[in-house]
TORPA-4810 file (N, C-alpha, C, O; in nm, 3 decimals):
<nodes>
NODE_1_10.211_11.859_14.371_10.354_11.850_14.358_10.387_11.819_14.213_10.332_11.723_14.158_X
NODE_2_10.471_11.892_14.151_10.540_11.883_13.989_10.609_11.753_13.995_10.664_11.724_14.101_X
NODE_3_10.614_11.674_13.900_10.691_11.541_13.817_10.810_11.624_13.880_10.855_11.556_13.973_X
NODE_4_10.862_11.713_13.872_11.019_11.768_13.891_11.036_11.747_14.021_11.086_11.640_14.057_X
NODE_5_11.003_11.830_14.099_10.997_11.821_14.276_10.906_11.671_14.351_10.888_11.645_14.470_X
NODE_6_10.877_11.617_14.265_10.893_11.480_14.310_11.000_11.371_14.230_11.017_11.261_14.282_X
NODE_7_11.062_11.400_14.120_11.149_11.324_14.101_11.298_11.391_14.210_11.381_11.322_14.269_X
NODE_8_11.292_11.491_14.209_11.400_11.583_14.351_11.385_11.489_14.411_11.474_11.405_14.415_X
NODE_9_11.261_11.470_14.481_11.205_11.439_14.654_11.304_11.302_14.660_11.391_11.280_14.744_X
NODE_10_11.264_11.210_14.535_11.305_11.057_14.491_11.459_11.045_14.514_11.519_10.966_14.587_X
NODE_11_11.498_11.129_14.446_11.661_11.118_14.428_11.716_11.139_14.579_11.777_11.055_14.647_X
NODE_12_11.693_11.225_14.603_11.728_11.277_14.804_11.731_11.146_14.845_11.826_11.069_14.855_X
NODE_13_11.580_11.124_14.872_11.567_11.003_14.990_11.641_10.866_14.919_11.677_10.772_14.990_X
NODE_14_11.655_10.867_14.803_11.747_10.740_14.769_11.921_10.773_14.826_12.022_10.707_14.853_X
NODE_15_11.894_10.866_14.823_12.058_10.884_14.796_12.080_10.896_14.929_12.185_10.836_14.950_X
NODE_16_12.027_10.951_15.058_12.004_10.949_15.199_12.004_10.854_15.247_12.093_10.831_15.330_X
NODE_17_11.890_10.739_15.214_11.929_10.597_15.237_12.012_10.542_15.208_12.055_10.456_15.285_X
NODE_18_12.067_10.561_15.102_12.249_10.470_15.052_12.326_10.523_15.159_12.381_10.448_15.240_X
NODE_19_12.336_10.678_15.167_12.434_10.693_15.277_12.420_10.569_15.381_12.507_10.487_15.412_X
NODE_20_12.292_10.578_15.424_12.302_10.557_15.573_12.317_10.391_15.601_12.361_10.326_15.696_X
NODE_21_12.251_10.349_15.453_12.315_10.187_15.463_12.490_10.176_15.422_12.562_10.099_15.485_X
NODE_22_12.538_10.253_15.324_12.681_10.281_15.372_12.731_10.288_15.511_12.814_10.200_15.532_X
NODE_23_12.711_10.357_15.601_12.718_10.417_15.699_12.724_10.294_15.825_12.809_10.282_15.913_X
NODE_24_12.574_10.191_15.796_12.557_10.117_15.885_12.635_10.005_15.881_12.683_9.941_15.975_X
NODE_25_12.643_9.987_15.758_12.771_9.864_15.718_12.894_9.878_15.698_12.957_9.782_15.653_X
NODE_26_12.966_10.015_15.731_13.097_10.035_15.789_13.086_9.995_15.911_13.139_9.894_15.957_X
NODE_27_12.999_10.094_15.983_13.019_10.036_16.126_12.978_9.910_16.145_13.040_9.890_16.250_X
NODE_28_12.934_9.835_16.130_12.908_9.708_16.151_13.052_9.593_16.165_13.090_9.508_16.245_X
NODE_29_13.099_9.654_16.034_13.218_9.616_15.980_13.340_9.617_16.038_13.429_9.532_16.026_X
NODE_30_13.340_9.757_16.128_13.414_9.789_16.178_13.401_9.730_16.317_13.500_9.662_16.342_X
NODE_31_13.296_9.733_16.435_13.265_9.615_16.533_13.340_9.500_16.526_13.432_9.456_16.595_X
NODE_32_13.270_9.454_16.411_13.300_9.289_16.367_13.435_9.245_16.414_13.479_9.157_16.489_X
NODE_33_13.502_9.384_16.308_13.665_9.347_16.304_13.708_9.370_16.403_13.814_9.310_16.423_X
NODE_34_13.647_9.485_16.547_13.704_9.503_16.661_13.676_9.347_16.747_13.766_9.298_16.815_X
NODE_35_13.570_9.293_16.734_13.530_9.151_16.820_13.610_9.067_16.768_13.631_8.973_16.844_X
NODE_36_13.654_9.063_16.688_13.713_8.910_16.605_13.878_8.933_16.627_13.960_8.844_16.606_X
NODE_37_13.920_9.102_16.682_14.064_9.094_16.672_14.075_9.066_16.837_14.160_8.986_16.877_X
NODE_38_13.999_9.124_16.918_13.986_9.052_17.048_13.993_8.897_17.084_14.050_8.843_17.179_X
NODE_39_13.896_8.823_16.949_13.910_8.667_17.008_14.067_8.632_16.922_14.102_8.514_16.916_X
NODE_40_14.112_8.686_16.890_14.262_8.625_16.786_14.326_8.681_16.929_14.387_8.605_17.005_X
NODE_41_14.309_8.808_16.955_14.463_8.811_17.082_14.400_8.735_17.170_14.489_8.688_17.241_X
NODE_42_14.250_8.680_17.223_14.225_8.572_17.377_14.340_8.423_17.329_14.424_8.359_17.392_X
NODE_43_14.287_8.417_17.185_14.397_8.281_17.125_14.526_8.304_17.132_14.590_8.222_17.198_X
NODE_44_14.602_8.416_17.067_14.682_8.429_17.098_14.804_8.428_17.211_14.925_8.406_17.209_X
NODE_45_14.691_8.470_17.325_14.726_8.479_17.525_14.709_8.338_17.526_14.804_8.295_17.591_X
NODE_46_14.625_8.224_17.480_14.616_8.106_17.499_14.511_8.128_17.636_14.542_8.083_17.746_X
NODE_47_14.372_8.211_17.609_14.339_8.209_17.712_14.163_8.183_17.717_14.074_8.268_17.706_X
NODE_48_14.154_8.059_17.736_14.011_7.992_17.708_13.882_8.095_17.741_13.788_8.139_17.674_X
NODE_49_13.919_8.107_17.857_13.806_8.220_17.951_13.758_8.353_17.831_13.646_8.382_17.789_X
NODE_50_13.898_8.417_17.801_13.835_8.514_17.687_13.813_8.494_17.609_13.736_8.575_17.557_X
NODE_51_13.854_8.365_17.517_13.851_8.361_17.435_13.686_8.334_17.409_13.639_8.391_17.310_X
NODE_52_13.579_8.240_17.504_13.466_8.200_17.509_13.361_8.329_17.569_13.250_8.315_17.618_X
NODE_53_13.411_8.410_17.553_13.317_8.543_17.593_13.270_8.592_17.447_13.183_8.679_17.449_X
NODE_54_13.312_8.553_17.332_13.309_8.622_17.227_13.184_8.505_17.171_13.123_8.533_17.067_X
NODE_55_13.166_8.431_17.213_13.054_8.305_17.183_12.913_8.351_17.270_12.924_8.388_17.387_X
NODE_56_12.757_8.345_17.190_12.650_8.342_17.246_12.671_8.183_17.242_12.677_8.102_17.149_X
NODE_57_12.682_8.170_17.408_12.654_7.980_17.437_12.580_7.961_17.464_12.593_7.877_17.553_X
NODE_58_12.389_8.006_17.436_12.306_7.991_17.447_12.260_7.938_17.259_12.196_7.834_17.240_X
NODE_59_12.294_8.006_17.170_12.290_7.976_17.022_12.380_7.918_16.910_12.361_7.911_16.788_X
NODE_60_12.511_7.871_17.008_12.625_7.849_16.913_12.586_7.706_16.889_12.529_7.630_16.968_X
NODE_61_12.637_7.674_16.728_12.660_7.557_16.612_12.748_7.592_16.553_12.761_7.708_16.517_X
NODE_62_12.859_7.466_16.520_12.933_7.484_16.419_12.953_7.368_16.377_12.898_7.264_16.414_X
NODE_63_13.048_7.386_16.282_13.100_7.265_16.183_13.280_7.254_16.250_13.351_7.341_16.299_X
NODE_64_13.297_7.156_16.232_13.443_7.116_16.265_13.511_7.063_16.142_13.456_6.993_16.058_X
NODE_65_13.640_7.105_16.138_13.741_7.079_16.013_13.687_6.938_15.979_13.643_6.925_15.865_X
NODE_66_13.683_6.829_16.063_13.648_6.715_16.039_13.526_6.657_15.966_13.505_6.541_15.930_X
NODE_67_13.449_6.769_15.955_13.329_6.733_15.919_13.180_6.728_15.988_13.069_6.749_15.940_X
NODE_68_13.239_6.679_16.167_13.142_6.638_16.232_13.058_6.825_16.324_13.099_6.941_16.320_X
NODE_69_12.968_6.779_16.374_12.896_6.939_16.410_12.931_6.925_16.527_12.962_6.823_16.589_X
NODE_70_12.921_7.104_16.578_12.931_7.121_16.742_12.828_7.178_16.727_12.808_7.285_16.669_X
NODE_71_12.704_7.061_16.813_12.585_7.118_16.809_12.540_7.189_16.940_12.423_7.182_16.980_X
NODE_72_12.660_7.273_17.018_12.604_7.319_17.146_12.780_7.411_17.200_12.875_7.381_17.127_X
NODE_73_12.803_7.486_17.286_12.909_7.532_17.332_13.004_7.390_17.383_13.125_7.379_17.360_X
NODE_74_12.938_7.310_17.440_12.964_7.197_17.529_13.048_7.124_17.466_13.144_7.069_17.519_X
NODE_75_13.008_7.112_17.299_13.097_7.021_17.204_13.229_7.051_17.187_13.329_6.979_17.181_X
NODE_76_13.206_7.219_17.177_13.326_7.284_17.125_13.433_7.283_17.239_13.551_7.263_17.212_X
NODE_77_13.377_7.314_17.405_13.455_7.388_17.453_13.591_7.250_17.504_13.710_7.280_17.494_X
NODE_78_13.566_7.166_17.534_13.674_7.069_17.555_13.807_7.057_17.442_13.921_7.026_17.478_X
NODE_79_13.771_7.087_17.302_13.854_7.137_17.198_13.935_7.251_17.214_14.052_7.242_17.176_X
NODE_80_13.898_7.350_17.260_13.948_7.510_17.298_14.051_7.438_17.411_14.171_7.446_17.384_X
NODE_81_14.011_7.362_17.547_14.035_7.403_17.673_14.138_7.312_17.655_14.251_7.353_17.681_X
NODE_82_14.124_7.198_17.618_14.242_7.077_17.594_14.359_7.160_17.447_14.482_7.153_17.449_X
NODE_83_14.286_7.220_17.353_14.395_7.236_17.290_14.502_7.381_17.329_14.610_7.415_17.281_X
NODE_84_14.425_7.438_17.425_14.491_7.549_17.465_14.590_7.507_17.584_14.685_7.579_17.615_X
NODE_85_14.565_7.399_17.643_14.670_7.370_17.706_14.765_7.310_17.748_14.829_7.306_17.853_X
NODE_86_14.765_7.204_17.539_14.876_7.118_17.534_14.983_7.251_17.453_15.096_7.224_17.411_X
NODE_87_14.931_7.374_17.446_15.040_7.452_17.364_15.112_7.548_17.436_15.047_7.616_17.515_X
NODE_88_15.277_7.579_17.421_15.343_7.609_17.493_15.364_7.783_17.448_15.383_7.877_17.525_X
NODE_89_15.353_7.784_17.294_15.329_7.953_17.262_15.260_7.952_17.138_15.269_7.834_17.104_X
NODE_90_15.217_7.994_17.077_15.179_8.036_16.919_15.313_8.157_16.855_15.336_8.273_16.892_X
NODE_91_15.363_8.095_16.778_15.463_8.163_16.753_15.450_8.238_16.593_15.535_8.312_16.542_X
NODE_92_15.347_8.205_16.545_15.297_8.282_16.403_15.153_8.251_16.344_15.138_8.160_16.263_X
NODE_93_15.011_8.356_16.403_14.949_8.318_16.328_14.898_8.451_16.238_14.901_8.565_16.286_X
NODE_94_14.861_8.429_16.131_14.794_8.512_16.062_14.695_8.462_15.962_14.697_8.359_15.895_X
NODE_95_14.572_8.603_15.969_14.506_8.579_15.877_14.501_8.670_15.781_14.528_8.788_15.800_X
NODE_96_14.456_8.606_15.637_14.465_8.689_15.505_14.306_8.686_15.466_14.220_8.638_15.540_X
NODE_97_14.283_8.743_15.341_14.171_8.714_15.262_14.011_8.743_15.369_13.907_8.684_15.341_X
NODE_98_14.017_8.809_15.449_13.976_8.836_15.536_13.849_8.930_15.477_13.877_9.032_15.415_X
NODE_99_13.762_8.905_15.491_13.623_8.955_15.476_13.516_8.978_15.533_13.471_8.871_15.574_X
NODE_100_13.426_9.092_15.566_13.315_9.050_15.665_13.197_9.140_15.534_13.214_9.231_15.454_X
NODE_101_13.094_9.061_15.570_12.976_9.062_15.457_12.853_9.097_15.550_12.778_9.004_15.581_X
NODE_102_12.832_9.192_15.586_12.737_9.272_15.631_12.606_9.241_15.605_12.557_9.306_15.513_X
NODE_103_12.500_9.121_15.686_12.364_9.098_15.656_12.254_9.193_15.680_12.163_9.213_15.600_X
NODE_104_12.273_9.261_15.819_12.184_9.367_15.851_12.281_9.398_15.986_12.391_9.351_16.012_X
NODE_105_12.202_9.495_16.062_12.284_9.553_16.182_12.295_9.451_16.295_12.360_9.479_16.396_X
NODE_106_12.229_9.325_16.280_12.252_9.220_16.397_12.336_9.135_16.327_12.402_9.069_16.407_X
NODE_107_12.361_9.108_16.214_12.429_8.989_16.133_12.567_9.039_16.048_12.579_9.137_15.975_X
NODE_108_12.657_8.943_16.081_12.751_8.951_15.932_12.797_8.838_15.969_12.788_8.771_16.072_X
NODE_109_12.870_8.820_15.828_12.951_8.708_15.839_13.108_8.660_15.799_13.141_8.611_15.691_X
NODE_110_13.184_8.684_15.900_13.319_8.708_15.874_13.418_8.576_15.778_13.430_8.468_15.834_X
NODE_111_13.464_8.589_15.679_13.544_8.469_15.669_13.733_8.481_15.674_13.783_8.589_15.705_X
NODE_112_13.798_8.394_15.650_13.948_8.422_15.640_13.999_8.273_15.594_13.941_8.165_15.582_X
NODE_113_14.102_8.307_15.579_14.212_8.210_15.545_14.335_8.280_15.646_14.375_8.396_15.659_X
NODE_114_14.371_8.164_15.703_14.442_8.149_15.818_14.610_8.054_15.828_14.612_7.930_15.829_X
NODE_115_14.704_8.116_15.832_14.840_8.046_15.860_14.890_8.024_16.011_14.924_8.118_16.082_X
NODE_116_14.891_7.895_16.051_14.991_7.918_16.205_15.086_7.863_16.239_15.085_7.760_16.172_X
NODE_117_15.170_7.862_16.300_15.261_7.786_16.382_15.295_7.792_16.542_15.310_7.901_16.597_X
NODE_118_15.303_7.694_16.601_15.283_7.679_16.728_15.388_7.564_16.823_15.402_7.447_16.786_X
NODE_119_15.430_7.598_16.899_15.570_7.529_16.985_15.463_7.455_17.101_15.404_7.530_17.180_X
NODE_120_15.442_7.322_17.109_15.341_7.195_17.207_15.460_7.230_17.348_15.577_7.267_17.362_X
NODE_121_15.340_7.192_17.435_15.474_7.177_17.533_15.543_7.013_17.561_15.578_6.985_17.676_X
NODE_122_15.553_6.950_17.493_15.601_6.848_17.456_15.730_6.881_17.355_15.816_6.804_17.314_X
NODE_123_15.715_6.998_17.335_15.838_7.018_17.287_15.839_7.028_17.079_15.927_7.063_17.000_X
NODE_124_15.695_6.978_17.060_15.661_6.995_16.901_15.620_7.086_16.829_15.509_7.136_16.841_X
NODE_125_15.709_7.120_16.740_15.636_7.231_16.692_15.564_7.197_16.558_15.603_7.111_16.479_X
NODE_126_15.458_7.275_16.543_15.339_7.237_16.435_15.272_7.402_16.372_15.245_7.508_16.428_X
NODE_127_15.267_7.361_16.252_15.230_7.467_16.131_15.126_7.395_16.087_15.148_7.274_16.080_X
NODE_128_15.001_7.437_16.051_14.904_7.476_15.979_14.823_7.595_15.898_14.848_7.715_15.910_X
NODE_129_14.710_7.531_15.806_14.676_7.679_15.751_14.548_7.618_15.743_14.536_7.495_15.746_X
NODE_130_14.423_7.717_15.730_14.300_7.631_15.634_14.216_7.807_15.609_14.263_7.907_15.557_X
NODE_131_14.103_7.789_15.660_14.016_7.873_15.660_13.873_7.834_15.794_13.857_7.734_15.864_X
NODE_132_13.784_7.976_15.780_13.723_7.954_15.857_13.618_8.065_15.841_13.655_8.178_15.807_X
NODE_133_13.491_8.038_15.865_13.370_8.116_15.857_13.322_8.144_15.965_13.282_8.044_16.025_X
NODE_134_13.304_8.263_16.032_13.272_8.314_16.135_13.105_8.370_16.119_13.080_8.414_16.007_X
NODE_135_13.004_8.371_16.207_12.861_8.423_16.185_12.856_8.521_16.321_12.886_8.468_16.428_X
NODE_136_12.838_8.593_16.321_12.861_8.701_16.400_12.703_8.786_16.473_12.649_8.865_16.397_X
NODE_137_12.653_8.771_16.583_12.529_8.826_16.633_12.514_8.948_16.705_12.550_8.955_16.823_X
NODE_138_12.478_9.021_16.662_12.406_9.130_16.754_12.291_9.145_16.859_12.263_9.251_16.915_X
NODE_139_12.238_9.048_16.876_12.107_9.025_16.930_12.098_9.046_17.007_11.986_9.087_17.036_X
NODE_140_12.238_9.038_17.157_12.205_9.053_17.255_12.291_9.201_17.313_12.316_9.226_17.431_X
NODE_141_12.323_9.275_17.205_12.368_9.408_17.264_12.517_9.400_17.242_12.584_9.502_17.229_X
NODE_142_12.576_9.265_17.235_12.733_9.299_17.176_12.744_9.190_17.053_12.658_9.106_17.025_X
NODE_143_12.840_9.207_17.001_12.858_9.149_16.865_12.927_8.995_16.958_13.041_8.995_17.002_X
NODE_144_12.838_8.880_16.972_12.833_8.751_16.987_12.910_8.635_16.831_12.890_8.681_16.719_X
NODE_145_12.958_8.550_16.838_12.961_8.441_16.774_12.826_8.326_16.765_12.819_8.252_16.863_X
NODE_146_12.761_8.313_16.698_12.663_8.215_16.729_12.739_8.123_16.637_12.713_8.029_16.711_X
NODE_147_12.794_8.078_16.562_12.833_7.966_16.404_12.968_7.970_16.387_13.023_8.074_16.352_X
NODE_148_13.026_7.873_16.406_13.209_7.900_16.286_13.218_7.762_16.237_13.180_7.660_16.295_X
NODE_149_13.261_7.772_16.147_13.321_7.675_16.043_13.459_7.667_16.004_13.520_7.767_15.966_X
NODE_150_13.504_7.571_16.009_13.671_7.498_16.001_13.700_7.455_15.903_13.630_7.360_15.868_X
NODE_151_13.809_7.495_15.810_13.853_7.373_15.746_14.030_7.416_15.747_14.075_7.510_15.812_X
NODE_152_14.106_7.332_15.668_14.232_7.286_15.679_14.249_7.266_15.547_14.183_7.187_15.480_X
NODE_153_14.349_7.348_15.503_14.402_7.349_15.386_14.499_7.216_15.372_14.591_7.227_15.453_X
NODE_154_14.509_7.080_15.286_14.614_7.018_15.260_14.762_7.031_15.223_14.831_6.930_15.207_X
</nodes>
């Protein structure tokens, strides 16, 4: 084989592989953002059940705005279930700055910055904003949550 038709051969298969890691990390990307807009409308419905389908609760850890860890589903889920049902609607949330960072075809890792406001059924209404890091799994055939991280903008 000629220096020529093997520098050809080189260029192809590089450029074949970029496609296809292009390729794999759109779609990935694109998943991600379909799983993550699913758990914003389960929050949105105020509805614990869906919202915890989007969690592997066999591998989930996270960090809490506070600092302290949810070292198991168990930590987290009394947070979800109690705060979902002192609230009477969510009346504005959005997220900006929104990113997902593509590790391989089982991994990414989503982040955002987040605005909300919300009517208690006590009758209070409450606005916040912070951010939050999402870790996102493929492992078991659908795009899982194993990790999120909290914080709260001052």
């Amino acid at each position: 084989m000629s220096q020529l038709t093997l520098a050809i051969a080189v260029v192809t298969l590089t450029f074949s592989w970029l496609t296809y890691a292009e390729s794999m990390t759109s779609s990935v990307q694109n998943e991600v953002m379909a799983s993550f807009e699913s758990l914003v409308q389960a929050s949105r419905e105020l509805n614990h059940d869906a919202y915890f389908e989007h969690f592997d609760t066999e591998k989930f850890v996270g960090l809490n705005s506070d600092g302290t860890n949810w070292n198991s589903i168990d930590d987290l889920s009394p947070l979800i279930i109690n705060g979902f049902a002192s609230i009477k609607a969510i009346t504005q949330l959005k997220f900006t700055n929104l990113k997902i960072s593509v590790i391989d075809q089982h991994t990414a890792i989503l982040v955002n910055e987040y605005t909300q406001s919300m009517e208690l059924k006590n009758g209070s209404l409450i606005s916040s904003a912070g951010g939050g890091t999402q870790v996102w799994s493929k492992r078991t055939g659908a795009w899982k949550l194993v990790s999120v991280s909290a914080s709260n903008k001052p």
